[in-house]
N, C-alpha and C positions, 0 to 999 in steps of 0.2 A: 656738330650739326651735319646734318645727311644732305645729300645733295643726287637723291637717287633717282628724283622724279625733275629732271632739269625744266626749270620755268620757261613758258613763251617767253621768248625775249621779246617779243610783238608788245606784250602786255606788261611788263613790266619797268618802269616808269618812276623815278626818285619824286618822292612827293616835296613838293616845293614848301618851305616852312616858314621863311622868315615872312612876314607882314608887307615890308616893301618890294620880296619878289613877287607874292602871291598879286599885289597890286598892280604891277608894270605888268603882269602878266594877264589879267585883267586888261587890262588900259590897252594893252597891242592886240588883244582880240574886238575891242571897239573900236580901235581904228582900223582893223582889219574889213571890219564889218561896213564901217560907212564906206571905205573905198573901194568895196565893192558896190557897194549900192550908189557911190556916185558915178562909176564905171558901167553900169547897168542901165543907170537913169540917163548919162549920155546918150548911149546907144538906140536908148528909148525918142528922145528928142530927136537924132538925126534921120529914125526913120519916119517924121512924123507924128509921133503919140505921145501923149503927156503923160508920163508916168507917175503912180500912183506910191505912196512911203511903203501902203503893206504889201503892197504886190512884189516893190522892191528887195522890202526883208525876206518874205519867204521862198526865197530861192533856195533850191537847195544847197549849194554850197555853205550858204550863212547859216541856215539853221545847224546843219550837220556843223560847221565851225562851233557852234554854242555849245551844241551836244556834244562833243569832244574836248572842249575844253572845258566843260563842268564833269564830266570823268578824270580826267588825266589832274584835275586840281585837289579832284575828293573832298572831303571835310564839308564845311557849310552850304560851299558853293553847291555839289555833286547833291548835295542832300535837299535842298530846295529846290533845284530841278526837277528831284523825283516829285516833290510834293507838288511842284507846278501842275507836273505831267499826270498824276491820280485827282489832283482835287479841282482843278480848271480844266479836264479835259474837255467839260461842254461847252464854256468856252472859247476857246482857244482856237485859229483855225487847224484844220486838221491837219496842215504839214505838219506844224509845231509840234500837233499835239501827238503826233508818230513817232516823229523822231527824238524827243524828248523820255518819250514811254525807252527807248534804249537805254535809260540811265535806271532802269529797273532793274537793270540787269549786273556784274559782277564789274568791281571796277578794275582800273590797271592797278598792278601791287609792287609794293617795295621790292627794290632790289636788295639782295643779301647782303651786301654791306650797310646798307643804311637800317635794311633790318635786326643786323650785330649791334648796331650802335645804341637803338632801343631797347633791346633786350638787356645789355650792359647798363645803359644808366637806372634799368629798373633790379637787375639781379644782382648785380655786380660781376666786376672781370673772368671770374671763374665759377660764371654761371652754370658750365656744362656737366661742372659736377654732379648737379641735380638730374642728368637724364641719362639713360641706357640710348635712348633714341630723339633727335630733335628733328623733322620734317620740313626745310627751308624753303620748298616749295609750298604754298598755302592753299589749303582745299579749297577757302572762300574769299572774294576781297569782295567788301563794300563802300562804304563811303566815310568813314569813322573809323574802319580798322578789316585785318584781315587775319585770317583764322590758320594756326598750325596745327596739326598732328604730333603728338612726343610721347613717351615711356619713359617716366620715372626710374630710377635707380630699384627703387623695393616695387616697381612694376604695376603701376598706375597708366591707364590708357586716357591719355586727355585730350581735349581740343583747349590751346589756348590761342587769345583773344590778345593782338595785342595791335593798339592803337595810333594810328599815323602820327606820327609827328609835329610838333603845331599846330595841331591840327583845332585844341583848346582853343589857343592865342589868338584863329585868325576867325573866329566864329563871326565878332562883331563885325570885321573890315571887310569880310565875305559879302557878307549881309550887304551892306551898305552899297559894296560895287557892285551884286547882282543886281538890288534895287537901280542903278541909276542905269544900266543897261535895260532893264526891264520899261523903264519911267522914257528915258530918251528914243526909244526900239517903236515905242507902240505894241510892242506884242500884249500887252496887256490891254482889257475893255476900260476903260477912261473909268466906269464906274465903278470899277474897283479898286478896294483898297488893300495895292499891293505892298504900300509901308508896315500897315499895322500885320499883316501876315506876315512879314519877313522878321517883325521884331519879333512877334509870338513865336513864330521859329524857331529865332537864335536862340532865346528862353528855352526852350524845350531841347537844342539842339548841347547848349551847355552842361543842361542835365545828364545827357544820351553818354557826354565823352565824361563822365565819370561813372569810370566803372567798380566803383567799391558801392556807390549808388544800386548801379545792375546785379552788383551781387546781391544786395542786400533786398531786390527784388525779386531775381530767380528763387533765393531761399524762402521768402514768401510765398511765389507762385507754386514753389513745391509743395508746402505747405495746406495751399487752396486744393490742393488736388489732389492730394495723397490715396486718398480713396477712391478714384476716380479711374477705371482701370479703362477706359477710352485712351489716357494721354500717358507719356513719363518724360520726364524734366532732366536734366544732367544737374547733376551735384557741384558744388563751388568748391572748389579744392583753396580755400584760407592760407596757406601755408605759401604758394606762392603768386596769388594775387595782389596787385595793387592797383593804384588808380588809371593807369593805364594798361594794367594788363587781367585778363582774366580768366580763371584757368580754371578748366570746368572736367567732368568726367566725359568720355567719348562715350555716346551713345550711338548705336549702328540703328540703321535707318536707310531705306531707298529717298531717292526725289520721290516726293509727292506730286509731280508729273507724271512719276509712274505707273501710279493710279490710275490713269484715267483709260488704259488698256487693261485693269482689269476687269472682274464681273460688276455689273451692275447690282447687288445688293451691297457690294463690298463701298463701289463709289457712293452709294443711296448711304449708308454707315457713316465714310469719313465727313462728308458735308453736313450730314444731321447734327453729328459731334459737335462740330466744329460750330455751325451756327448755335446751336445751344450753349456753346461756351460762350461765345460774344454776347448772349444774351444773360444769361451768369453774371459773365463776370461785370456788367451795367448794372443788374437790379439786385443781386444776390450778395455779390462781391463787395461791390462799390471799386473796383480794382482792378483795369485793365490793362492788355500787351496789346498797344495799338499799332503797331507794324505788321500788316498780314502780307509782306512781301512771300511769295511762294516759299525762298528758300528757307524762312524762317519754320516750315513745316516740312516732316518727314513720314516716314511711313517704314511700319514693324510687318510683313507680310504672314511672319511666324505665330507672333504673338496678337495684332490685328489692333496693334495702339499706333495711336500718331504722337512722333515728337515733337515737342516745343522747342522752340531755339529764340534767343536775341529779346531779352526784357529790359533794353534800355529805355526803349520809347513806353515806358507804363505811365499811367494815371490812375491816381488815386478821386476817386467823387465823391463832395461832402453829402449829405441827405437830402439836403436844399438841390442841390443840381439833379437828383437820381429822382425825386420827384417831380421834377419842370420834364425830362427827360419821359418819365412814365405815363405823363398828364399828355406828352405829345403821341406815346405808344399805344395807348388808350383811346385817342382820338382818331386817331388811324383805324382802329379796328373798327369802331363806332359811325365813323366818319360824320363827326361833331366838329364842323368847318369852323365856330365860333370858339371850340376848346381848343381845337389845333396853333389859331392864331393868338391865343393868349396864353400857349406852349413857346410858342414862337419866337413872342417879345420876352416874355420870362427868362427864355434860353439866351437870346440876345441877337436874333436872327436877324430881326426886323426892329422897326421902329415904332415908334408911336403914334407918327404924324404919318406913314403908309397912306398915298392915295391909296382912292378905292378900283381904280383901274390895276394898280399894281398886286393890290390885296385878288382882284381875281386872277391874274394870272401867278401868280403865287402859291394861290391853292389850287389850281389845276393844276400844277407841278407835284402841288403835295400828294393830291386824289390819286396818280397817274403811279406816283414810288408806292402807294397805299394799298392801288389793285391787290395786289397778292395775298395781302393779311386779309382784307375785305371777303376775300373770297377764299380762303381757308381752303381743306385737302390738299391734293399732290400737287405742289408745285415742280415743274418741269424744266429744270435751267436749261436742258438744250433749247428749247422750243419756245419758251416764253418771250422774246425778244423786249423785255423789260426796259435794258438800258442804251438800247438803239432808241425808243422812245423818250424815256430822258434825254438823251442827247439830243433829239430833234427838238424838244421843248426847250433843253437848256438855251440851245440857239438862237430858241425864239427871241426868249426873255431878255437875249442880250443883244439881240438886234433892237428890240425895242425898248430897250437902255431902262429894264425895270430894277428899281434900286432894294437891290438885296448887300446888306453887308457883309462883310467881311466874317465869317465866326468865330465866334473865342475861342483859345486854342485847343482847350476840351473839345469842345463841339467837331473840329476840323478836325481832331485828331479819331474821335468818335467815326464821324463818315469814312477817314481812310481806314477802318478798321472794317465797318459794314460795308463798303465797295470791295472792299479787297475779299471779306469773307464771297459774297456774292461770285465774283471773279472766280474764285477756284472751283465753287460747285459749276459754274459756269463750264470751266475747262475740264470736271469730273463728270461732264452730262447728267448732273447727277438728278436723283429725282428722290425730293423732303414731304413726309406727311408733316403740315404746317399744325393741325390741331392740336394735339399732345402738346407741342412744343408754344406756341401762343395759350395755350390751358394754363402752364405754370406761371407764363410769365405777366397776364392780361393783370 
């Protein structure tokens, strides 16, 4: 194993595995937490002022406390922060929802002994055999696992994939303490229902860490797109994958951030792509990669394809869902406010029993995300200010406590897929002729 590119030791961090440390360790950032906030709310009372529980939480110390210890924990905990921080960002107040967006970003990674230990119990003792070259420093770390560079013996260029520790085991116990920090904090709007999201999670999150699963999905997604000279997928090298580790062919590729200092027909390209595949792979596919975290996209400058990366988090959609789905995309276009809402309930949005105060302000939410289909041609992601306006709506809805549920994990997995797509054209200024692309899919 190489050790040529020595890791930040800033970031690098033995991820904690057993169930009862993961727990205590949990449990000392709760108590960390109140006694700061009884510390605060002191200070509060001697000058005078009644102090308030959310004013007390969002201080910055405690928040950043949270957001550092759902990185440094990784696995379920790290990974439902993200999801707090993409799919509650309207919301959420905006300390939270800032400094939670930090957990989008790379997590801290194993240190190389603990990363020997994994690799051995999956390879065996004289794992090295298999390589010319093993890279112990990891290009990428996220929340479930973190990515090496290595050279095969007969000279294979690969990125493998190999998965934090425990990380399986602690999915449930995860769950459960973020819920009660979540439930006891307040950081959550009372109307929400943040159990049944955390379960739908862990379900999904169980899936994500098996990665014979992932294989078995990348080979698909290659399959979806073979002809498709927009994208190219890395190949599943078989031979030394297993359920925790996953070993793919390296394909070369810039950040897809670095796009966005190119020309403008080039960024007008990769966002068209790209939203037309999320629309694909809903009505065409039935078969989605719904993690649009940036790093999961790359970019070919040579060849002018973008890469795929990371199909843990796929969904498959039966018929029955891709047409409740269609009936709502349909309704948008139309802006058929009585097809929308019976898209709605179908999907499992909303309820049955919806006052009708809530029902308006519900679909002026919907009208508002709708603008753009409605109004077809160029749409202008620099300029549009789209989701600055969502979020002032989302705000509203939730000051005035309108009861929207919680959505099935399809659904929530579907939005962080369409915000995230949105997000990058966003950050590629890029600009989509909307017609052609709503023509196939209407």
């Amino acid at each position: 194993m190489n050790d040529q590119n020595p890791p930040d030791r800033k970031r690098a961090a033995r991820v904690p595995t057993g169930r009862f440390s993961r727990m205590a360790r949990t449990g000392g950032m709760a108590t960390a937490l109140a006694g700061n906030i009884a510390t605060r709310g002191g200070l509060d009372l001697l000058r005078g002022r009644k102090p308030r529980l959310q004013e007390l939480l969002m201080t910055p110390s405690n928040v950043t406390r949270v957001a550092d210890h759902l990185a440094n924990m990784r696995g379920a905990a790290m990974k439902a922060g993200q999801l707090l921080s993409m799919e509650t960002a309207d919301m959420l107040p905006p300390e939270l929802a800032e400094i939670l967006s930090r957990l989008r970003a790379d997590a801290h990674f194993m240190p190389p002994a603990q990363l020997k230990k994994v690799l051995t119990a999956n390879w065996g003792r004289d794992f090295l055999r298999h390589f010319r070259r093993f890279d112990v420093h990891p290009i990428a770390a996220a929340s479930i696992g973190q990515v090496h560079r290595a050279q095969t013996r007969d000279g294979r260029d690969l990125a493998i994939k190999v998965q934090y520790p425990g990380i399986r085991d602690s999915i449930d116990s995860d769950m459960r303490n973020l819920g009660l920090i979540l439930r006891r904090s307040g950081m959550m709007p009372a109307s929400f229902d943040t159990d049944r999201m955390l379960t739908d999670a862990a379900a999904q999150l169980h899936e994500e860490t098996d990665y014979t699963r992932e294989a078995a999905a990348l080979t698909r997604f290659r399959a979806h797109l073979a002809d498709d000279s927009d994208f190219i997928l890395p190949e599943v090298q078989h031979d030394l994958s297993t359920r925790d580790i996953l070993a793919m062919s390296y394909v070369e590729g810039q950040s897809i951030d670095a796009a966005a200092d190119m020309d403008q027909s080039t960024r007008d390209r990769i966002a068209t792509a790209l939203i037309t595949l999320t629309l694909r792979e809903l009505f065409e596919l039935h078969d989605m990669q719904t993690d649009p975290n940036f790093a999961n996209y790359r970019y070919q400058p040579d060849t002018g394809r973008i890469v795929l990366l990371d199909f843990g988090a796929t969904v498959e959609f039966d018929d029955g869902r891709v047409d409740s789905y269609r009936a709502l995309f349909n309704a948008a276009l139309t802006g058929d406010d009585d097809a929308a809402w019976d898209a709605m309930i179908a999907i499992g949005l909303i309820g049955t029993d919806t006052s009708a105060t809530d029902r308006a302000h519900i679909l002026r939410l919907f009208e508002l995300a709708a603008e753009p289909l409605r109004a077809g041609g160029s749409l202008d992601f620099a300029t549009s200010g789209l989701l600055a306006r969502l979020r002032r709506e989302g705000l509203l809805l939730a000051d005035e406590q309108v009861d929207i549920h919680a959505p099935p994990t399809d659904t929530l997995l579907l939005q962080r897929k369409v915000l995230g797509c949105y997000l990058l054209a966003e950050r590629l200024r890029a600009r989509v002729d909307l017609d052609p692309i709503l023509a196939r899919f209407a």
